[in-house]
Rosetta silent file (secondary structure, phi, psi, omega in degrees, C-alpha in Angstrom):
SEQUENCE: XXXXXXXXXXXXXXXXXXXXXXXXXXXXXXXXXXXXXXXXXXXXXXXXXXXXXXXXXXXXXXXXXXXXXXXXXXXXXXXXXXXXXXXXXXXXXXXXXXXXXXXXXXXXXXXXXXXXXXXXXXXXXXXXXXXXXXXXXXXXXXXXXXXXXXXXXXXXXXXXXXXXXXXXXXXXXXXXXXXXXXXXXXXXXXXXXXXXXXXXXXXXXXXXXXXXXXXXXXXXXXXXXXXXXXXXXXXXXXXXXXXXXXXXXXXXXXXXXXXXXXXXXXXXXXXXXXXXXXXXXXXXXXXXXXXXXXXXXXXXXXXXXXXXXXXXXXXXXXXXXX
SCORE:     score description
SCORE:     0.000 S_00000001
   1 L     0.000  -16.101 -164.403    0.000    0.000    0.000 S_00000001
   2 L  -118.260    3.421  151.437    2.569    2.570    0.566 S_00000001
   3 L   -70.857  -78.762  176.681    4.290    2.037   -2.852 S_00000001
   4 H   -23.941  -86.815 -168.058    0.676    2.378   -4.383 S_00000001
   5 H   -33.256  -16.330 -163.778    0.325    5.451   -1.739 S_00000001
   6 H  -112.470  -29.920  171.864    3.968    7.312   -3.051 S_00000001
   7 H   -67.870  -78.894 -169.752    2.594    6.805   -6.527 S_00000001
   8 H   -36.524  -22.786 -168.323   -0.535    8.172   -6.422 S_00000001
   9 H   -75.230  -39.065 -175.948    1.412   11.139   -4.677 S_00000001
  10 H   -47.024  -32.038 -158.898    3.655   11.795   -7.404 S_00000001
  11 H   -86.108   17.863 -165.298    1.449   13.441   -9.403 S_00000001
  12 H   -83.644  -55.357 -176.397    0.176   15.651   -6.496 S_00000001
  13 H   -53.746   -8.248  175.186    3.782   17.343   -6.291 S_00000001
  14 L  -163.191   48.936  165.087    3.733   18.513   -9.872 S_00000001
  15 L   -74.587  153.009  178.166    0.126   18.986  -10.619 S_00000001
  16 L   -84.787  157.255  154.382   -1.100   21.344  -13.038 S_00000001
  17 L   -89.382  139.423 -172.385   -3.570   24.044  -11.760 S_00000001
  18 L  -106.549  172.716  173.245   -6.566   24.517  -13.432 S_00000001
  19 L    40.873   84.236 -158.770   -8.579   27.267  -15.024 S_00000001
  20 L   -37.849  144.600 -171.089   -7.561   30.556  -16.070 S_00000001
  21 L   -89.911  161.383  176.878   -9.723   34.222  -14.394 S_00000001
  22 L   -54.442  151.055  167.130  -10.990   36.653  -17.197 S_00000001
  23 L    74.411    2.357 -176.507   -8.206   38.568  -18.264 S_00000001
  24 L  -113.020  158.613  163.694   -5.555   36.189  -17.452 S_00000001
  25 L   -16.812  102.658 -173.443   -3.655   34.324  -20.041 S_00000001
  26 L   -88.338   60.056  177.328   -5.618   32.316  -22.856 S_00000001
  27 L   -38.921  -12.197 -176.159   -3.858   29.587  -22.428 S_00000001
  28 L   -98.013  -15.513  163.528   -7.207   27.521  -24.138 S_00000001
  29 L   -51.767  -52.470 -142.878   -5.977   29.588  -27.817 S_00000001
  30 L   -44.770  -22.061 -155.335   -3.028   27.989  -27.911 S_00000001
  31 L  -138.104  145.632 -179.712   -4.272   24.833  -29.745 S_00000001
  32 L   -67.394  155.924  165.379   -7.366   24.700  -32.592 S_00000001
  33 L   -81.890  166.880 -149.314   -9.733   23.043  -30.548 S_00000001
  34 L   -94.498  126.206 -172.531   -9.608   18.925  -32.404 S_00000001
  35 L   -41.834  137.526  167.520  -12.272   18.728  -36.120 S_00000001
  36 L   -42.877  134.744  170.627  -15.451   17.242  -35.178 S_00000001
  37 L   -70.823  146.291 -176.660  -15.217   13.231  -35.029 S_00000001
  38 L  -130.311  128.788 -151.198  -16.980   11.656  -37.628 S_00000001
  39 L   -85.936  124.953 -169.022  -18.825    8.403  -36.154 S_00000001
  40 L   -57.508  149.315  169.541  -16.913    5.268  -37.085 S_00000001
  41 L   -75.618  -47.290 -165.163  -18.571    2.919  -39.556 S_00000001
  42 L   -88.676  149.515 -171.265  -17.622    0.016  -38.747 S_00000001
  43 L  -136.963  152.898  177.367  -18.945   -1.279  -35.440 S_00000001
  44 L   -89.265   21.328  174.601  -17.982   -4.337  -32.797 S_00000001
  45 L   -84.251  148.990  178.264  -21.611   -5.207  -32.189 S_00000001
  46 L   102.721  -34.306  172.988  -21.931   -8.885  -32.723 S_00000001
  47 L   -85.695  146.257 -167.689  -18.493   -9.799  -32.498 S_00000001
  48 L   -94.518 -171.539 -176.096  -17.897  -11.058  -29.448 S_00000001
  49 L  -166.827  135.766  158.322  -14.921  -10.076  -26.688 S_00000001
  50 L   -44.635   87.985  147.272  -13.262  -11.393  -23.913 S_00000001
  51 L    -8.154  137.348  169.228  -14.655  -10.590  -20.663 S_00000001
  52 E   107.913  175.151 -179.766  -12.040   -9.058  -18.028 S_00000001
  53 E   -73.632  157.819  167.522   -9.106   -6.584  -17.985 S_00000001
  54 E  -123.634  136.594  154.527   -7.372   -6.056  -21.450 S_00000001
  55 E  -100.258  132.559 -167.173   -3.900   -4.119  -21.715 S_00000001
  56 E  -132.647  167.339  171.306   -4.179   -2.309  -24.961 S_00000001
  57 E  -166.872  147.863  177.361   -2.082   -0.093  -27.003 S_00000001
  58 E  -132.841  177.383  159.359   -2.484    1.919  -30.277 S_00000001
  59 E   -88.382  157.391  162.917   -1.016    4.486  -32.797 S_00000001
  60 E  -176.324  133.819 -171.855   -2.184    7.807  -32.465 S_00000001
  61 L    46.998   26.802 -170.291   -0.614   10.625  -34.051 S_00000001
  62 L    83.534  -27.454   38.258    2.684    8.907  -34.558 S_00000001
  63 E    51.708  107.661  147.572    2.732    7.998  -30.723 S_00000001
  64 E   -48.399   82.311 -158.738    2.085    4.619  -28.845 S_00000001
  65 E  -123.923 -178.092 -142.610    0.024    4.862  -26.619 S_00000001
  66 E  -127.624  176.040  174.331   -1.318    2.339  -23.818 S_00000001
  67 E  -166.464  135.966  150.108   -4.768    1.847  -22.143 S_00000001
  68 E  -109.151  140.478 -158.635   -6.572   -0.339  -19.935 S_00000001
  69 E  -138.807  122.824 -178.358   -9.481   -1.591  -20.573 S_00000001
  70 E  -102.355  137.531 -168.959  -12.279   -3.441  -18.671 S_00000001
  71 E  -117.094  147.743  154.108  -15.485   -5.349  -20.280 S_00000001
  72 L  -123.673  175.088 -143.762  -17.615   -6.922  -17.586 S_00000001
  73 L   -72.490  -53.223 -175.643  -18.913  -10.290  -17.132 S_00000001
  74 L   -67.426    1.985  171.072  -22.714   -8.918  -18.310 S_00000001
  75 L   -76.766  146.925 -155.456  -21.437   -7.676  -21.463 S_00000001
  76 E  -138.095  111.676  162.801  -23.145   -8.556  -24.515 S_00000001
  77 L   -39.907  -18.794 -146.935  -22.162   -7.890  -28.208 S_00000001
  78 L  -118.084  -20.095 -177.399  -25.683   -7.954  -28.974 S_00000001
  79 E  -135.698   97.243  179.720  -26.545   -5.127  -26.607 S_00000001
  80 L   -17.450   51.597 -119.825  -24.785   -1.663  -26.573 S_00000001
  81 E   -86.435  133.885  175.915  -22.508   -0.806  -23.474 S_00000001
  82 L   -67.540  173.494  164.810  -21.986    2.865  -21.738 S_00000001
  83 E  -146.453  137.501  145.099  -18.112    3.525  -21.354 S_00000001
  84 E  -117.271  128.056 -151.320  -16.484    5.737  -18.913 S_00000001
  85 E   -82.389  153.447  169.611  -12.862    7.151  -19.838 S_00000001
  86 E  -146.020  117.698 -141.390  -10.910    7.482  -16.436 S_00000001
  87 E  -133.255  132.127  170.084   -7.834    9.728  -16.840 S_00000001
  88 L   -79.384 -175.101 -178.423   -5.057    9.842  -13.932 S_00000001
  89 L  -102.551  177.371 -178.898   -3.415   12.871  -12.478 S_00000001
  90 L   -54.933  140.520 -166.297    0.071   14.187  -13.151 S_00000001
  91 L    86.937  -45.107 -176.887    2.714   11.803  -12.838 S_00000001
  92 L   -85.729 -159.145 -170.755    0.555    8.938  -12.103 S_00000001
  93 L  -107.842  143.342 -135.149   -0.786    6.407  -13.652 S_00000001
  94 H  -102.611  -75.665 -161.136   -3.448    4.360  -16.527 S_00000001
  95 H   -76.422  -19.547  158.829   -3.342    1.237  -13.458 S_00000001
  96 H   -53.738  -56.996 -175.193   -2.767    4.205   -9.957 S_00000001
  97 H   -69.455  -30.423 -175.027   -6.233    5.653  -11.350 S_00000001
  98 H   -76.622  -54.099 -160.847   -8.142    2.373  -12.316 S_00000001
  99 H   -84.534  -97.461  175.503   -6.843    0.876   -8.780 S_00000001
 100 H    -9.678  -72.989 -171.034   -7.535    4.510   -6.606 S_00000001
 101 L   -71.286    3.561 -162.144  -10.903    5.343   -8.062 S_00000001
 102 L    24.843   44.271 -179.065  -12.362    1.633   -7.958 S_00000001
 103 H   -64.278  -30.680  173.557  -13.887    2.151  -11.380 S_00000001
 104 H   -65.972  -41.969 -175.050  -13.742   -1.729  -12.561 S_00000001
 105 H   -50.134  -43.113  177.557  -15.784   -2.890   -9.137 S_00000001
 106 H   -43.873  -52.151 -149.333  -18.641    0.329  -10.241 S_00000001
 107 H   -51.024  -64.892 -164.027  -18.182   -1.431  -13.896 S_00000001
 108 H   -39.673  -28.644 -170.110  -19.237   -5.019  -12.514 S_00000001
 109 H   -80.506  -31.997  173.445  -21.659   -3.858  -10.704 S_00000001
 110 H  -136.572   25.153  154.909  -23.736   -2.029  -13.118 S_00000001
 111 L    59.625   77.168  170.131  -22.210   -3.041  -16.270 S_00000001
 112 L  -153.865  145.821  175.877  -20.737   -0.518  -18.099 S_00000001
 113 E   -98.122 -173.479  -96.430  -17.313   -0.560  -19.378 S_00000001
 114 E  -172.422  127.684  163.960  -14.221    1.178  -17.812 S_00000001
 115 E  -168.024  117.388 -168.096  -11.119    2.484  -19.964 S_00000001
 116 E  -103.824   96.469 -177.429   -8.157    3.814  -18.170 S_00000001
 117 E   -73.998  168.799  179.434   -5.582    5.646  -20.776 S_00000001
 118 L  -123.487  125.802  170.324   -1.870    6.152  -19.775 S_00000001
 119 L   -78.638 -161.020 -169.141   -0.718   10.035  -20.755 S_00000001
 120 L  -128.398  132.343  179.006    2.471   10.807  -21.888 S_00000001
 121 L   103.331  179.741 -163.685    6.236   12.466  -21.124 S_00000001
 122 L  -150.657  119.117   -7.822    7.958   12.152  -17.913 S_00000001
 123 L   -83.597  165.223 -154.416    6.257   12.573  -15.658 S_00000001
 124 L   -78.098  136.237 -162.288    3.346   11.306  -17.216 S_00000001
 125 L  -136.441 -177.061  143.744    0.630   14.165  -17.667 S_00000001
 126 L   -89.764  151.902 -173.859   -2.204   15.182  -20.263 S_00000001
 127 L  -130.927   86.958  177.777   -1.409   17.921  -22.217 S_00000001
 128 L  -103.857   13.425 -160.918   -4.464   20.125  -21.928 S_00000001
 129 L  -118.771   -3.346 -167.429   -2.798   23.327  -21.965 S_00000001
 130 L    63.212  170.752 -154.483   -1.842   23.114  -25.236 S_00000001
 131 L   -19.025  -52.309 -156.583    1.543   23.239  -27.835 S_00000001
 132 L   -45.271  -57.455 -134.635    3.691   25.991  -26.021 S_00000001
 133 L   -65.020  143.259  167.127    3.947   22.973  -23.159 S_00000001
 134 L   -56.312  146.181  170.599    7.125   21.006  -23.676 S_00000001
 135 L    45.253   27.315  154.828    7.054   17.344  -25.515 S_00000001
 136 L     9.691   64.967  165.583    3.685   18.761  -26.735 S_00000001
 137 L  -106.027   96.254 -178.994    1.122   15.576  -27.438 S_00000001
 138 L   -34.920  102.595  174.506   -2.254   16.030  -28.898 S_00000001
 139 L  -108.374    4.984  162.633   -3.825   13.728  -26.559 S_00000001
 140 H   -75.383  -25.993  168.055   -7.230   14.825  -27.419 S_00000001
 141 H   -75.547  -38.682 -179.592   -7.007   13.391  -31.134 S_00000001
 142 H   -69.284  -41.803  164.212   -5.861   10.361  -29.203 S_00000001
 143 H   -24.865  -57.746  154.183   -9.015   10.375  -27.271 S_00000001
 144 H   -51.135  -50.382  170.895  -10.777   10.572  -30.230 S_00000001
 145 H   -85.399  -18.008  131.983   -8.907    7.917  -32.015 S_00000001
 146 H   -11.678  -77.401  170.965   -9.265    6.046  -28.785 S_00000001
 147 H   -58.574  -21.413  178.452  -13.153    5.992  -29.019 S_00000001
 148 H  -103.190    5.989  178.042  -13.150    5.000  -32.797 S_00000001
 149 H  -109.025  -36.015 -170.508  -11.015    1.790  -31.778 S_00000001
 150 H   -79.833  -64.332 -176.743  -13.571    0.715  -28.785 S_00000001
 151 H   -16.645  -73.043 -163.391  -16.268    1.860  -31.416 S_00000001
 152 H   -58.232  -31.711 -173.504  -15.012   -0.755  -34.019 S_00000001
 153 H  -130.694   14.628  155.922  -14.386   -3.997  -31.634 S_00000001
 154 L  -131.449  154.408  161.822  -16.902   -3.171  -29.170 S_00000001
 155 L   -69.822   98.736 -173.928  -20.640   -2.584  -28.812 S_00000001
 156 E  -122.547  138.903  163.042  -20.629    0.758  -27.581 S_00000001
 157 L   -47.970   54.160 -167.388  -23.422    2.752  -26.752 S_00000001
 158 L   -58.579    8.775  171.902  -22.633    6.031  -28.221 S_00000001
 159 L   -84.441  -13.997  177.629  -24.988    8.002  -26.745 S_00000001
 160 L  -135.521   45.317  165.180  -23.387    7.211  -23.089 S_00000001
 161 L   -67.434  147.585 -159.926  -19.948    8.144  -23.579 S_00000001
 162 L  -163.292  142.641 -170.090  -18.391    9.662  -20.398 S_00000001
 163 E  -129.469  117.840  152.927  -15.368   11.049  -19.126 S_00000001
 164 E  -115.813 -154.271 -178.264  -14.069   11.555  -15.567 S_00000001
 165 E   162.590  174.492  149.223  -10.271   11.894  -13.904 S_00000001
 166 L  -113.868  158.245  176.406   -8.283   13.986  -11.178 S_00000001
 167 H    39.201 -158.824 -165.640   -6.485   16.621  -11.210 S_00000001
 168 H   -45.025   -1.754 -174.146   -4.653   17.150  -14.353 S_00000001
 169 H  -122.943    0.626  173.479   -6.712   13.549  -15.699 S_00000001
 170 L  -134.915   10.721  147.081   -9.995   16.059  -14.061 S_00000001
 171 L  -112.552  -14.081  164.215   -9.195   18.897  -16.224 S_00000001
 172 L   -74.584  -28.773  174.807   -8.527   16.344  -19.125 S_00000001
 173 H   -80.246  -35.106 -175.007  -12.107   15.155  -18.504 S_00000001
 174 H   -76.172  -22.648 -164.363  -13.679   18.704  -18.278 S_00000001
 175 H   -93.270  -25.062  153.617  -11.864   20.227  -21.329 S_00000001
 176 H   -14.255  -69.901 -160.497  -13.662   16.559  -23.525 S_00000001
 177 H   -62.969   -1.011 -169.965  -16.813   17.591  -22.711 S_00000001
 178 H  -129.840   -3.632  177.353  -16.677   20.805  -24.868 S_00000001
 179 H   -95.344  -31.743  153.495  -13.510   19.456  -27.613 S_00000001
 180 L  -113.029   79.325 -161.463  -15.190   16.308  -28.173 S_00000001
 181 L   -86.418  -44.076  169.967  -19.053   17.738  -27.305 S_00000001
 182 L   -68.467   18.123 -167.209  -20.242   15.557  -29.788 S_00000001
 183 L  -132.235  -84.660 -171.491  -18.796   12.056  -28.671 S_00000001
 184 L   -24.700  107.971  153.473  -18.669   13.182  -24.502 S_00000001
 185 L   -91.789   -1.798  177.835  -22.252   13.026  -22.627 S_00000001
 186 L   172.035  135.951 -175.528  -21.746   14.133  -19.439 S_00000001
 187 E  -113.591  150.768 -162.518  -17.855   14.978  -17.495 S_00000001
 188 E  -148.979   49.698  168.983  -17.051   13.952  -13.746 S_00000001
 189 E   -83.089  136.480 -172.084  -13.947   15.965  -12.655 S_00000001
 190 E  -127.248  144.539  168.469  -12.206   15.743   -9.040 S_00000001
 191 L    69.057   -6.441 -168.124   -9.763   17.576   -7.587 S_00000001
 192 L  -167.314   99.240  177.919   -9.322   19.632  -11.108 S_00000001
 193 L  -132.097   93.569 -144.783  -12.813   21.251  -13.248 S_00000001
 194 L   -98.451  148.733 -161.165  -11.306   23.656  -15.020 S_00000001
 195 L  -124.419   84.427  178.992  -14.442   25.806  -17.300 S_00000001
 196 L   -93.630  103.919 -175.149  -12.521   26.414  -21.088 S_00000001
 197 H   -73.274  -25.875 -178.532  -14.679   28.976  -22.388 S_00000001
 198 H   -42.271  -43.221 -132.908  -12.868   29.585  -25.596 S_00000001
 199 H  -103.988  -37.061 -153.034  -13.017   25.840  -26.563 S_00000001
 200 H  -109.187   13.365 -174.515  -16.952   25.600  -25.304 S_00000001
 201 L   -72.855  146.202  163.556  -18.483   28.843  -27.064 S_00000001
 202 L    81.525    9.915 -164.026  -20.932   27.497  -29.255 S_00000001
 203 L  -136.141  148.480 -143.141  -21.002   23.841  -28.215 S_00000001
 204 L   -60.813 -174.708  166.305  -24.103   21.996  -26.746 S_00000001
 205 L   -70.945  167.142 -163.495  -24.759   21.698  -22.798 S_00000001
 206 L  -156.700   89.062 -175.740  -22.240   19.579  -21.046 S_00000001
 207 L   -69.905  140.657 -176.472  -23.800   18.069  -18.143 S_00000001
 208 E  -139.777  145.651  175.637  -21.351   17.742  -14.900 S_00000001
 209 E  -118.954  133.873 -179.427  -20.706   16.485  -11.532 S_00000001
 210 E  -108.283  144.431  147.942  -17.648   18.210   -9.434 S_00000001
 211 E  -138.871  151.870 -172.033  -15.830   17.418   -6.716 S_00000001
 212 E  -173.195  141.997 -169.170  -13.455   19.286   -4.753 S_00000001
 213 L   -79.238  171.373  147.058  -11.730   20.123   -1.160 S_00000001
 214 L   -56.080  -57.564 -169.301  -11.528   22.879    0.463 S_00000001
 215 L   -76.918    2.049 -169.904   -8.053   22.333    1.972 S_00000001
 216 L   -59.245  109.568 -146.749   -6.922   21.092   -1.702 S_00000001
 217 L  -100.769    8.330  158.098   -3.924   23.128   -1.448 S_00000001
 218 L   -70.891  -58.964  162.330   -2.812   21.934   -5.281 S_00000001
 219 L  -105.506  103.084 -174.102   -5.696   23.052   -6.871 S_00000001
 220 L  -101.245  162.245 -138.101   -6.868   25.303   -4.307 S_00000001
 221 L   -75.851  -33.082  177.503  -10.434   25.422   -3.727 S_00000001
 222 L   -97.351   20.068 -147.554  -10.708   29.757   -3.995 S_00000001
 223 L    33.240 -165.692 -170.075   -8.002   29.734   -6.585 S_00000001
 224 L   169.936 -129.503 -146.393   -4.915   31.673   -7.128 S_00000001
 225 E  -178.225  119.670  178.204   -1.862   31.666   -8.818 S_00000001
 226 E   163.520 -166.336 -163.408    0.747   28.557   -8.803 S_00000001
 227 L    92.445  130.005 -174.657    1.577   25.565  -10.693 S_00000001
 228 L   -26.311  -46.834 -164.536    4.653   24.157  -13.203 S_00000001
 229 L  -104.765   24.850 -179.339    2.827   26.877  -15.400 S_00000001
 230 L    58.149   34.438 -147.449    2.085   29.767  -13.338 S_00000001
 231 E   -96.210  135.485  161.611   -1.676   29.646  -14.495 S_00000001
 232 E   -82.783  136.089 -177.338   -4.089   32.463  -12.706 S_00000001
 233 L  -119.132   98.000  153.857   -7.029   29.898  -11.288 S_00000001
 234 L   -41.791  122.752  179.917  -10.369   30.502  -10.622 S_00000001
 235 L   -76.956  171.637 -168.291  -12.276   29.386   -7.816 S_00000001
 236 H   -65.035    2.543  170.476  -14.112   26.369   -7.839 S_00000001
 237 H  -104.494    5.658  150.107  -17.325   27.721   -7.593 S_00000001
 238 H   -63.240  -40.907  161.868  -16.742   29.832  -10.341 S_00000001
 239 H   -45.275  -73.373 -175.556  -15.854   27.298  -12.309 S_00000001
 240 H   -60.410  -26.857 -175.216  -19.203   25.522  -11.626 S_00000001
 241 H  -103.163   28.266  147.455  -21.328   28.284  -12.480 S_00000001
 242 H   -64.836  -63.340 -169.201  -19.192   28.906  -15.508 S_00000001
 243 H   -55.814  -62.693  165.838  -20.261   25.541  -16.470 S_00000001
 244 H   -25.619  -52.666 -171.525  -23.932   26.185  -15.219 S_00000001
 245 H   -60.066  -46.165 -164.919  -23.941   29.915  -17.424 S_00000001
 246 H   -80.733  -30.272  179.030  -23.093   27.588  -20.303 S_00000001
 247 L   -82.558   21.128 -173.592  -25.579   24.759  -20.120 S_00000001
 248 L    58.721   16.767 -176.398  -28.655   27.972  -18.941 S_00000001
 249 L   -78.282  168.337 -171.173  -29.211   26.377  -15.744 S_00000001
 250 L   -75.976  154.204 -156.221  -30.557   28.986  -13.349 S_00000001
 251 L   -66.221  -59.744 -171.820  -27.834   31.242  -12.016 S_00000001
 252 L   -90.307  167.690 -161.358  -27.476   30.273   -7.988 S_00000001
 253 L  -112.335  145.310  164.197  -27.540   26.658   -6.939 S_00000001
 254 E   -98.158  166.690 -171.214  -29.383   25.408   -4.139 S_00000001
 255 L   -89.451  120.301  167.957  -27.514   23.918   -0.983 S_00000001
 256 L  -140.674  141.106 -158.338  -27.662   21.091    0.701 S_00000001
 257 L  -111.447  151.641 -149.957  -25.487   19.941    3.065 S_00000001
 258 L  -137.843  -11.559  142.456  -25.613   16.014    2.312 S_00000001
 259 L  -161.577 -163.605 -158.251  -23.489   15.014    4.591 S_00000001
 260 L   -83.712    2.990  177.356  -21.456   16.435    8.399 S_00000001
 261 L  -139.120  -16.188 -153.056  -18.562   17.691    5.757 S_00000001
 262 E  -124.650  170.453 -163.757  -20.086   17.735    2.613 S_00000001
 263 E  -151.615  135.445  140.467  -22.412   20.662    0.678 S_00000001
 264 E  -166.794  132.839 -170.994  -23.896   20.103   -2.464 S_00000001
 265 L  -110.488  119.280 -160.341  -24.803   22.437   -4.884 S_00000001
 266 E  -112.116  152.929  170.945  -26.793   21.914   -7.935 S_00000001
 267 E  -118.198  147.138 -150.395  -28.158   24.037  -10.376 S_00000001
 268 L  -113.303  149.645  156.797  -31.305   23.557  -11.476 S_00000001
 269 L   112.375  -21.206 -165.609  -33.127   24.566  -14.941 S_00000001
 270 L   -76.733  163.165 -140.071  -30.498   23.639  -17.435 S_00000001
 271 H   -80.990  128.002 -167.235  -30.647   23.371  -21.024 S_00000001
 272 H    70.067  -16.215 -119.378  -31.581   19.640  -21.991 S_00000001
 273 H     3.006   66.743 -176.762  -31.251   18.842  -18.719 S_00000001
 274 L   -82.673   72.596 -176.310  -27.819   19.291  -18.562 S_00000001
 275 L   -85.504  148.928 -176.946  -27.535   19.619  -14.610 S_00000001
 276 E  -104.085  125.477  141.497  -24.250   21.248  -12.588 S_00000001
 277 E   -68.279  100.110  171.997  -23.325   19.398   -9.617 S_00000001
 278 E  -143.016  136.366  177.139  -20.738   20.380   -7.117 S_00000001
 279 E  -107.698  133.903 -178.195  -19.645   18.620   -4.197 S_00000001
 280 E  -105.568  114.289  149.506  -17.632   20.724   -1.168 S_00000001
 281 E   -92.839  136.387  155.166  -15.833   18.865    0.767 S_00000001
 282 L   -82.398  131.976 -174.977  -14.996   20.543    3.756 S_00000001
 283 L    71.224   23.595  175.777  -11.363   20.171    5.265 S_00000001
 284 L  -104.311  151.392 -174.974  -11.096   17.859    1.968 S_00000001
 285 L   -97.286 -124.617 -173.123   -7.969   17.694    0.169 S_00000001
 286 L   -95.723   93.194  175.900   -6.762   16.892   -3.234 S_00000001
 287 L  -166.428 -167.829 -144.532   -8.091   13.314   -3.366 S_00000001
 288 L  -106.060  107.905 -149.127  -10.911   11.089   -4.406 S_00000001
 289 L   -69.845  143.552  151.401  -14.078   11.241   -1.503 S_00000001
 290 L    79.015  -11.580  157.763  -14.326    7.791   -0.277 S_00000001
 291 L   -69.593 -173.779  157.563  -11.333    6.514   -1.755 S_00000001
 292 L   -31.855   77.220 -163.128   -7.901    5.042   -0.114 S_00000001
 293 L   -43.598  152.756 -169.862   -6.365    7.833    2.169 S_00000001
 294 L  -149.619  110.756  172.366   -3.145    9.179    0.670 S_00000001
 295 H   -82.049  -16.860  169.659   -1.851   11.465    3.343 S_00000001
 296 H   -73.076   16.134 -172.261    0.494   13.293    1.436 S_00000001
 297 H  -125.118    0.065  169.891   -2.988   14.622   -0.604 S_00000001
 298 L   102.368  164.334 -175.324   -4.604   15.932    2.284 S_00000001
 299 L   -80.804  131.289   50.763   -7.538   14.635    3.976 S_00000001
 300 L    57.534   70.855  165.230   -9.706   11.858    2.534 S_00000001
 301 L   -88.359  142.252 -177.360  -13.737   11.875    3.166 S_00000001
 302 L  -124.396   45.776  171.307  -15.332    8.843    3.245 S_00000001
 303 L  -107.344   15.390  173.577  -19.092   10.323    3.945 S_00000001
 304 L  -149.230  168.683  178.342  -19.383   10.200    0.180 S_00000001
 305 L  -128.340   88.500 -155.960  -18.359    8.152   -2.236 S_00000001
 306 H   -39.566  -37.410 -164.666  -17.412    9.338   -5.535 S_00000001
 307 H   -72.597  -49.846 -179.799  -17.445    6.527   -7.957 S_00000001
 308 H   -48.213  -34.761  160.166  -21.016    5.705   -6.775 S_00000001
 309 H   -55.532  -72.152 -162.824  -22.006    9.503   -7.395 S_00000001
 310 H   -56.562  -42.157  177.109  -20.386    9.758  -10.621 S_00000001
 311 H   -71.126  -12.317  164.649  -22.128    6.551  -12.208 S_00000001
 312 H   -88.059  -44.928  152.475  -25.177    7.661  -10.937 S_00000001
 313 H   -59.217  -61.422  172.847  -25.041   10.985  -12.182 S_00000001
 314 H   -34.775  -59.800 -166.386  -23.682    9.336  -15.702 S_00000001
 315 H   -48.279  -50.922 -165.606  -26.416    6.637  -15.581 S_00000001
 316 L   -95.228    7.034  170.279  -29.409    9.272  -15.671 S_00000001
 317 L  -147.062  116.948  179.918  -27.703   11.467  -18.436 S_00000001
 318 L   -92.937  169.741 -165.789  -27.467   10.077  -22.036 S_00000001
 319 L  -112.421   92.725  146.489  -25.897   12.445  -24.806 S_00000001
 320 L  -130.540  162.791 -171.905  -29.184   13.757  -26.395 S_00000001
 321 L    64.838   47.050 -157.655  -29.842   16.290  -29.168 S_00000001
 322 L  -172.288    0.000    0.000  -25.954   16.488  -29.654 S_00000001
């Protein structure tokens, strides 16, 4: 556990910060946002597949890149399967994040599959910030080419495509929902929900559930100024009702406190019914509610449970009109 525990840390220690204040750098220019996906032809319903974890790897862009990928025991070629992408933070890990977030136990349980990419560079990160960033790798085309490989050898439900992650793998999930808005149905970032308006002007509602600490002193919870790139941050409730402004939900959220640490505030109203979530942990840090305590991340609530949250929120939002 304390190998696991030093991993998962790394990427705490050289996380990016997310989401730039009006008027600060537009760090979301730097890169074209990626051409609309055009829906693969060929499809894997009918063929059958191997139950269980898979280690996978592909081209994309010139670049190898690796993935894991879980089918569960109820899957059926014959019947169309949700998928939810699960992207680590900086530094970490495809098998830290799969293993942390307990996303394969969620799959078995309600039978949807599970696909944990590995980023790129050392240490290993997403490259959401776009070219300027050293050892540069469009990992959003890979995403994309990613989803048109699952397409092809699995029976996937495209209408219940899904993304979540932390931290820098939870600003890789949030910046999906508006670069692929037409693959993505609904984003689930912790620890990191970064609102990229450039990239989302003009692109459908993009329902989301947040979580995030208070004490999260990596991303911190009122923003600031920090990070490898020196990015002005917004706070996280700014964020959400960024997100909220775009999908027309009504401007304040109601409250609720949901559990003896936790607040959560949803907005109501939105477009489609594209509803904003946000979960406060109080005193929580940069970690995953209800996961494995990692003490070098800060404190660790376990009066909620994320994974359970996110798939429910997923489960009840399908990509329509989009």
């Amino acid at each position: 556990m304390l190998a696991f525990s030093q991993g998962l840390a790394i990427f705490a220690l050289g996380a990016l910060l997310f989401g730039c204040r009006d008027g600060g750098p537009n760090r979301e220019a730097a890169v074209e946002p990626t051409a609309a996906a055009t829906p693969a032809v060929q499809t894997g319903c009918g063929s059958p597949f191997r139950a269980g974890l898979t280690l996978g790897s592909m081209q994309s862009g010139g670049v190898t890149r690796t993935y894991r990928l879980y089918v569960p025991a109820s899957y059926s070629p014959s019947k169309p399967a949700p998928v939810v992408l699960n992207f680590h933070g900086f530094g970490s890990s495809a098998a830290e994040q799969e293993a942390y977030s307990r996303m394969t136990a969620m799959a078995d349980r309600a039978g949807f599959i599970t696909v944990a990419p590995d980023g790129t560079g050392s240490p290993r990160r997403w490259y959401i910030y776009g070219m300027f960033e050293p050892g540069f790798v469009d990992d959003f085309a890979f995403v994309d080419d990613l989803l048109d490989h699952l397409s092809a050898t699995l029976c996937i439900d495209e209408r219940r495509v899904y993304a979540t992650g932390i931290s820098n793998g939870g600003g890789m999930s949030s910046l999906l929902g508006c670069r692929l808005n037409d693959r993505i149905a609904a984003i689930a970032p912790v620890a990191g929900s970064p609102f990229p308006g450039a990239i989302c002007r003009g692109k459908q509602p993009v329902p989301a559930i947040i979580f995030h600490g208070t004490e999260d002193s990596l991303v911190p919870f009122e923003g600031g100024v920090g990070g490898r790139l020196g990015l002005a941050l917004q706070s996280v409730r700014q964020n959400a009702a960024d997100w909220a402004a775009h999908n027309g939900c009504a401007p304040a959220p109601s409250v609720e406190r949901v559990a003896p640490d936790v607040l959560r505030e949803s907005f109501s109203g939105c477009n489609g019914g594209a509803d904003v979530l946000l979960y406060v942990v109080e005193g929580g840090g940069h970690t995953w509610p209800g996961a494995a305590s990692v003490p070098l991340l800060g404190r660790t609530t376990q009066s909620i449970d994320a994974t359970s949250l996110i798939w429910e929120f997923f489960a009840s939002h399908p990509r329509a009109g989009r």
